[in-house]
C-alpha positions as CSV (number, residue, x, y, z in Angstrom):
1,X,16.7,-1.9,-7.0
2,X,14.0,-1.0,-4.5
3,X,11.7,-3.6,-2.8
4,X,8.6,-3.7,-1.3
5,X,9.5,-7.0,0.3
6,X,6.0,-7.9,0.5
7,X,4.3,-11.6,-1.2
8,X,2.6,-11.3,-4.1
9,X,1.3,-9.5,-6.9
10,X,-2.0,-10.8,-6.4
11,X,-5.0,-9.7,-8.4
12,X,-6.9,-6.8,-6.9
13,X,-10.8,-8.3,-5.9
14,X,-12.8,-9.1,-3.0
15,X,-12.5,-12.7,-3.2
16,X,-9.0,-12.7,-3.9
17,X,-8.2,-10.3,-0.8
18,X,-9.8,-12.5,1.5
19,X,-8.4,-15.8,0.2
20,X,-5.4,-14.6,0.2
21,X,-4.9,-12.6,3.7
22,X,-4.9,-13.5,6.9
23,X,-7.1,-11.5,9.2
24,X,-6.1,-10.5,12.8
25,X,-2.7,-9.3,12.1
26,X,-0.9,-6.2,11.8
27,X,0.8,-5.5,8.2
28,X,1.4,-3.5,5.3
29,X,0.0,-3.7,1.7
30,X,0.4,-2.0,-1.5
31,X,-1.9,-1.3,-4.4
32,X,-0.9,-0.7,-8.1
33,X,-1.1,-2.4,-11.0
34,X,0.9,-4.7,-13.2
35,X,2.5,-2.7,-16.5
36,X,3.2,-4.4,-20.0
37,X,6.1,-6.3,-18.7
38,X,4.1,-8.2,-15.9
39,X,5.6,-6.1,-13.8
40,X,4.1,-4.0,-10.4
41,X,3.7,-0.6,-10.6
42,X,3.2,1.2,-7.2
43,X,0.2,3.6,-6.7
44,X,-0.5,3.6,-3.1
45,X,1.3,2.1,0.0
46,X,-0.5,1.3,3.7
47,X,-0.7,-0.4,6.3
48,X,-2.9,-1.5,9.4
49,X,-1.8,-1.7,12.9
50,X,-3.6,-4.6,14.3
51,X,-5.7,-5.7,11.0
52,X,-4.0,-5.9,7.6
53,X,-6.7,-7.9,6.0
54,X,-9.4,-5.0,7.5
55,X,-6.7,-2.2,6.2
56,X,-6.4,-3.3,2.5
57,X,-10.5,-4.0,2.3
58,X,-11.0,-0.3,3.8
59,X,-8.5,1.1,1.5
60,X,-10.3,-0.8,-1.8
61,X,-13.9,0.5,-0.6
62,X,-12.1,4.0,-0.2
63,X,-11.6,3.4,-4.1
64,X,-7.9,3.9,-3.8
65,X,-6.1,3.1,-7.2
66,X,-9.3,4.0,-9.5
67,X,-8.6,6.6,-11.9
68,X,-11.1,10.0,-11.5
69,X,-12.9,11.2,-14.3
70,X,-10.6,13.0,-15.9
71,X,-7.7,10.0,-15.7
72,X,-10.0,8.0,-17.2
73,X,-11.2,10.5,-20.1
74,X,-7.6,11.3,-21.2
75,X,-5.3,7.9,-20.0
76,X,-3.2,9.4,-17.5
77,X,-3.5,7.1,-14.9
78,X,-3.7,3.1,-14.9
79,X,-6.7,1.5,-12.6
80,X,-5.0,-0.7,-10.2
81,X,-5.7,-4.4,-10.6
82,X,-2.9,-5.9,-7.9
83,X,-1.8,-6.0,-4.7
84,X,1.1,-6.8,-3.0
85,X,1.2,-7.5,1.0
86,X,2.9,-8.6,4.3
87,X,2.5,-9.2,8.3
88,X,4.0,-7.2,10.9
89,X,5.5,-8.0,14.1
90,X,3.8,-5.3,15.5
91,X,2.9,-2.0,15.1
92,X,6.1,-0.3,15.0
93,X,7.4,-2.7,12.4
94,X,4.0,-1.8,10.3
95,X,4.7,1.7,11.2
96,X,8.8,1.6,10.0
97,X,7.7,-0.2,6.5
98,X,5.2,1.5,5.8
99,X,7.6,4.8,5.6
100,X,10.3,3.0,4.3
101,X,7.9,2.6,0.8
102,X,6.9,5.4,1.4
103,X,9.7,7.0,0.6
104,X,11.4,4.4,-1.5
105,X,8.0,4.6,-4.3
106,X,7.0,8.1,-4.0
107,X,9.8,10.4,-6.1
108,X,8.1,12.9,-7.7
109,X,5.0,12.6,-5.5
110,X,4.1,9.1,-7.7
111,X,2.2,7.5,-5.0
112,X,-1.9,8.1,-4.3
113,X,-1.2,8.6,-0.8
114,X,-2.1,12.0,0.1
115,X,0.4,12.4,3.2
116,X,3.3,10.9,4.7
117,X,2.7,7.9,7.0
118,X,1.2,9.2,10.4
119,X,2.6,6.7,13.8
120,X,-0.1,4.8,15.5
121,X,-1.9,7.2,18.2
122,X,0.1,7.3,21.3
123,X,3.3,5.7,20.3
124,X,5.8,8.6,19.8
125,X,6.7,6.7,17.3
126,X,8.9,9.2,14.4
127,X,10.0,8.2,10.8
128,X,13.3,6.5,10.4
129,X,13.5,8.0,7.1
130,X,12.8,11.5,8.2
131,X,14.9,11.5,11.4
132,X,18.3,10.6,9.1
């Protein structure tokens, strides 16, 4: 079974977010919500190179995991209400993990995130998944 290997779910709000994650440190996070069983459901995967707390609160403003209009008129997509996270050694590791969900919770194109995972600026940095 595939892992995020991240702590939590954690419920998806501002005060939560910033009780729960250390600022100042590079990491990865995910955003979904929990389904019937109590169990997380992946929407969106990211990650921050030098702020993980700054990431996930940018992401949340963004409005990532709210359903548009038409989700919410017709029920096709759940509103995400958790959040999963972890720190990073640096930002290669961020980098790596991030692309390792990525991959892992996307089949089918599942996941919000628009793209694939771009390397920090400067690093020359390539996908371990890609480069296979």
């Amino acid at each position: 079974m595939t892992s995020l290997d991240m702590d939590g779910p954690f419920k998806l709000d501002t005060p939560t977010v910033r009780q729960t994650v250390r600022g100042g440190l590079p990491g990865n996070f995910a955003i979904g919500h929990l389904d019937g069983d109590k169990r997380f459901a992946v929407q969106y995967v990211g990650r921050h190179d030098l702020d993980v707390l700054d990431g996930l609160m940018t992401t949340m403003r963004a409005g990532v995991g709210k359903p548009g209009l038409t989700a919410r008129l017709f029920g096709s997509q759940r509103q995400a209400n958790a959040f999963k996270f972890s720190y990073a050694a640096d930002q290669r590791a961020a980098f790596e993990k991030q692309c390792r969900n990525y991959h892992d919770f996307n089949g089918s194109g599942k996941l919000e995130n628009a793209a694939h995972p771009v390397p920090p600026s400067g690093s020359g940095l390539t996908c371990p998944s890609c480069a296979g």
